[in-house]
C-alpha positions as CSV (number, residue, x, y, z in Angstrom):
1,X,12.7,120.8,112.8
2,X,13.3,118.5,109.7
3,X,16.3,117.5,108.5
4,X,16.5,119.2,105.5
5,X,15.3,122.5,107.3
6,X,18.4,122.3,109.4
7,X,20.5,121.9,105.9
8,X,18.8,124.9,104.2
9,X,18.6,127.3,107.1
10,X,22.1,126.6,108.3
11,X,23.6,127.2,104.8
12,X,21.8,130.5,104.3
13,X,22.7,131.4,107.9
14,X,26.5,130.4,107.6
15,X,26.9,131.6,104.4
16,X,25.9,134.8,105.4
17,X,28.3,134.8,108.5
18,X,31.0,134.1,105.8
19,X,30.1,136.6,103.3
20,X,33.5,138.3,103.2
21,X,34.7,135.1,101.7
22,X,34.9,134.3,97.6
23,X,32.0,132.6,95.6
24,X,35.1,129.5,95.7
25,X,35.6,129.3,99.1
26,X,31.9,129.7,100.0
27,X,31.3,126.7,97.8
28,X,33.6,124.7,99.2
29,X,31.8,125.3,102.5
30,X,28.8,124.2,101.8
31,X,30.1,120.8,102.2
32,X,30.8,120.6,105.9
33,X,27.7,123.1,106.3
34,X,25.2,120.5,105.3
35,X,27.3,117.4,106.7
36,X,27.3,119.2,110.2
37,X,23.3,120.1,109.9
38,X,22.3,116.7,109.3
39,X,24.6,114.5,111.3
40,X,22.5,115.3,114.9
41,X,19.8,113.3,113.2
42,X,21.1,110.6,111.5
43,X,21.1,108.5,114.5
44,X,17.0,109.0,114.4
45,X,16.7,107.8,110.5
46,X,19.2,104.8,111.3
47,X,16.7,104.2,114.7
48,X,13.7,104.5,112.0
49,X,15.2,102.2,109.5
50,X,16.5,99.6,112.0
51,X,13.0,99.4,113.2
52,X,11.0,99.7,110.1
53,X,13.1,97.5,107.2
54,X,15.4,95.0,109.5
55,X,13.3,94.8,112.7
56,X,10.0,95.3,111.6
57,X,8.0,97.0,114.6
58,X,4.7,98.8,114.6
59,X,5.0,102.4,114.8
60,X,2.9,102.7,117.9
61,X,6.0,100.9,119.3
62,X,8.9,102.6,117.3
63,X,7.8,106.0,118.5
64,X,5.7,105.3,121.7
65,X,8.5,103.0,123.7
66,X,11.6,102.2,121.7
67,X,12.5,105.8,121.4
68,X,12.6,106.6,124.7
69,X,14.5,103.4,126.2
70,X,17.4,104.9,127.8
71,X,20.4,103.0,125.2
72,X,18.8,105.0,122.7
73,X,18.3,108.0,124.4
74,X,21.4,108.0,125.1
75,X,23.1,107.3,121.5
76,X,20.2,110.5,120.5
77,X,22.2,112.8,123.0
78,X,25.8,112.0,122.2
79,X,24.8,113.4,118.4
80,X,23.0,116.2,120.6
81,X,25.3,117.4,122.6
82,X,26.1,121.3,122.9
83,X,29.2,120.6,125.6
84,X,30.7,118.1,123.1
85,X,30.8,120.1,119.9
86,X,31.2,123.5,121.7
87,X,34.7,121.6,122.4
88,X,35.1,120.7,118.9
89,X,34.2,123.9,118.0
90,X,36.8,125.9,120.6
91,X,39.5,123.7,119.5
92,X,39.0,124.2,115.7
93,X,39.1,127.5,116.4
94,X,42.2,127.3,118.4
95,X,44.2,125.2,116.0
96,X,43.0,127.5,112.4
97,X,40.6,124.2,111.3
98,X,38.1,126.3,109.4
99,X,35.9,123.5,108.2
100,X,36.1,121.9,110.9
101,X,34.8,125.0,112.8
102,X,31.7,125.1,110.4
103,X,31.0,121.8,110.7
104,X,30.7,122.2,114.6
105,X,29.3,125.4,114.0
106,X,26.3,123.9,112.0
107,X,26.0,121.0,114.5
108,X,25.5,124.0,117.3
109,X,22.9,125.5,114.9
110,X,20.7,122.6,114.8
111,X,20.5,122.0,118.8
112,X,19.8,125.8,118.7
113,X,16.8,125.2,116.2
114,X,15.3,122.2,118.1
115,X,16.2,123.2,121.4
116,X,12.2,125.5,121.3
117,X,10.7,122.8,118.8
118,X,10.8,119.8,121.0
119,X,8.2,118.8,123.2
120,X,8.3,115.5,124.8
121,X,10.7,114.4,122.3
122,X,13.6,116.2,123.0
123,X,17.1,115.5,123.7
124,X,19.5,115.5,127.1
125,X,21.6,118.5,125.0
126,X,23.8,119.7,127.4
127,X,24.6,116.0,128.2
128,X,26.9,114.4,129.2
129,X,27.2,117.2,132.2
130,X,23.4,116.8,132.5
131,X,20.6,115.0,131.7
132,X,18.1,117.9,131.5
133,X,15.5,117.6,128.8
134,X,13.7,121.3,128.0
135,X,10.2,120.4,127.4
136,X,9.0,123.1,125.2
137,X,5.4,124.9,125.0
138,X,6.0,124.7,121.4
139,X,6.6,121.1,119.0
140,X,7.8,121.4,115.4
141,X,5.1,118.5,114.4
142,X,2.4,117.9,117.4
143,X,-1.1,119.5,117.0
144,X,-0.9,119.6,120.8
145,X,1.6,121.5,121.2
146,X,0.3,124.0,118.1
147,X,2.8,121.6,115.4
148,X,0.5,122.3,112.6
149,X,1.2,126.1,113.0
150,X,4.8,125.2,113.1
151,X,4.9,123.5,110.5
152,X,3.4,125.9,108.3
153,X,6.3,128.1,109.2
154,X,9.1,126.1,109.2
155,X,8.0,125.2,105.6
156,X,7.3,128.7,104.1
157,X,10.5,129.6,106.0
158,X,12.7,126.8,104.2
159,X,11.5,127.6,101.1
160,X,11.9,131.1,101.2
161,X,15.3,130.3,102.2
162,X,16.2,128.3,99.2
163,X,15.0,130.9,96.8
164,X,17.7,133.4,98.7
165,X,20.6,130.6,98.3
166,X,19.8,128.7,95.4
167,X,21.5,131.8,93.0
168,X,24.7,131.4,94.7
169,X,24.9,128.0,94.3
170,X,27.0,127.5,91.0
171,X,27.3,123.4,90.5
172,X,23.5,121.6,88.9
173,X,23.9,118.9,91.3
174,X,23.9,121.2,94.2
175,X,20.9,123.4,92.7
176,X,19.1,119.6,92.0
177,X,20.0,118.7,95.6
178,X,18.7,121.8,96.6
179,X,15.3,121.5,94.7
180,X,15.2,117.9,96.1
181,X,15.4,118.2,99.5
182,X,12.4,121.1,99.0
183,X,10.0,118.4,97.5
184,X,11.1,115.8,99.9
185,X,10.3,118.0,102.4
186,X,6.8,119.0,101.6
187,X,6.4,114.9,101.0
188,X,7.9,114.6,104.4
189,X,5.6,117.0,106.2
190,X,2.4,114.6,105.6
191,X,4.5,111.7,106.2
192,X,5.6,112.4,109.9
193,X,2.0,113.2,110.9
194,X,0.7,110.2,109.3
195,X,3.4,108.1,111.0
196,X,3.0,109.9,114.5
197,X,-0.7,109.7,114.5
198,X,-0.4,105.8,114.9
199,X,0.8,106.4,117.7
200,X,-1.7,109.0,119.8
């Protein structure tokens, strides 16, 4: 899935599991909500940038043999690791650290999301016990592997999702952030398959 899918899903699913909790203290848990849904693929958009701005490569490249080298691979699966933040998650749990626990908790959502959405592309996430990749049936952006249907989904999907949060959001800047991350993620849509198609 995208990024800001991740963000926007998580938040609606988390918030919900927290619904017991005031309008304050859901706010201030929105914070480590999208921090923990994002960080998994930071290490992709720095790979992206390194490749794209400072070390200008071809795509074909980028996404055809630099992204599976196994240094890279591996820096992917530390950020994607269900064993590590499972840990993380036990021992926030253990020790009363309740945004700590939803920040791990939102990690554990994303490798749940793009555990069935990754084809050839995925990640080692039960590393470092294992090295296992699931290749799924399914890819959140490959017309092999029915991505444009996907796609489709995981869009109407997000942006139903932000209708059902965006009231309970109370700052502007978290509203605008909101309505940004929906445009950017239409934008982004058509700019992955452009970018992957160079590479087919």
């Amino acid at each position: 899935m995208n990024t800001q899918s991740h963000a926007i899903v998580n938040l609606f699913l988390l918030n919900r599991a927290f619904a017991g909790t005031t309008i304050e203290h859901q706010n201030n848990i929105n914070i480590p909500i999208v921090l923990g849904s994002i960080l998994p693929d930071l290490p992709i958009v720095f790979f992206f940038a390194w490749y794209t701005w400072i070390v200008p490569t071809p795509q074909r490249v980028i996404w055809g043999t630099l992204y599976f080298t196994k240094t890279w691979q591996m820096f992917f699966d530390l950020f994607n690791s269900i064993p590590l933040y499972l840990l993380l998650a036990i021992a926030a749990y253990l020790l009363s650290q309740k945004t700590v626990l939803i920040f791990a908790l939102a990690n554990l959502l994303h490798f749940v999301e793009d555990f069935f959405v990754h084809q050839e592309d995925g990640h080692a996430h039960f590393f470092p016990l294992s090295d296992y990749k699931f290749m799924s049936p399914v890819s959140y952006w490959d017309s092999r592997y029915f991505g444009q249907y996907f796609s489709m989904f995981e869009l109407i999907v997000t942006l139903v999702l932000s209708v059902c949060i965006f009231r309970h959001i109370t700052s502007w800047w978290g509203k605008g952030a909101l309505i940004l991350a929906n445009l950017f993620l239409i934008f982004n849509h058509s700019l992955w398959f452009m970018i992957f198609s160079l590479f087919r």
